[in-house]
C-alpha angles and dihedrals in degrees: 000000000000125000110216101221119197112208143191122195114191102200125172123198129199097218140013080250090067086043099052092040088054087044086060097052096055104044073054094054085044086234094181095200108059118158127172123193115182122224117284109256111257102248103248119220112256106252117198118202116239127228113268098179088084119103109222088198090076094065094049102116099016083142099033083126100033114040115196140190124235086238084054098049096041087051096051092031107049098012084212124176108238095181099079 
């Protein structure tokens, strides 16, 4: 008596040259199920443009009067908590 067996085989390659290479072994074995699903694509982060019709000479100076410190215009600017 034969037992009927269902497999799947997970292999990754490193180049079309190894797939074709394993593609060619097995048209040789006459495997009648192949099936080949290529590697989801790896989601990629949304990237918005700036615009680059602002002229960033026109902001030189903006605290000409009033100097500042980074600590000073992150605590006005964001009121974070740093203490976290």
């Amino acid at each position: 008596m034969f037992k009927i067996l269902c497999m799947i085989i997970t292999i990754e390659t490193s180049g079309i040259q190894e797939v074709e290479q394993l593609l060619q072994v097995l048209k040789s074995l006459d495997i009648k199920n192949v099936n080949i699903n290529g590697a989801p694509p790896k989601p990629q982060p949304v990237i918005t443009k700036g615009d680059k019709k602002l002229d960033p000479r026109a902001l030189f100076g903006i605290w000409q009067g009033k100097p500042r410190t980074l600590e000073q215009v992150r605590s006005t600017a964001w009121k974070r908590n740093w203490n976290i």
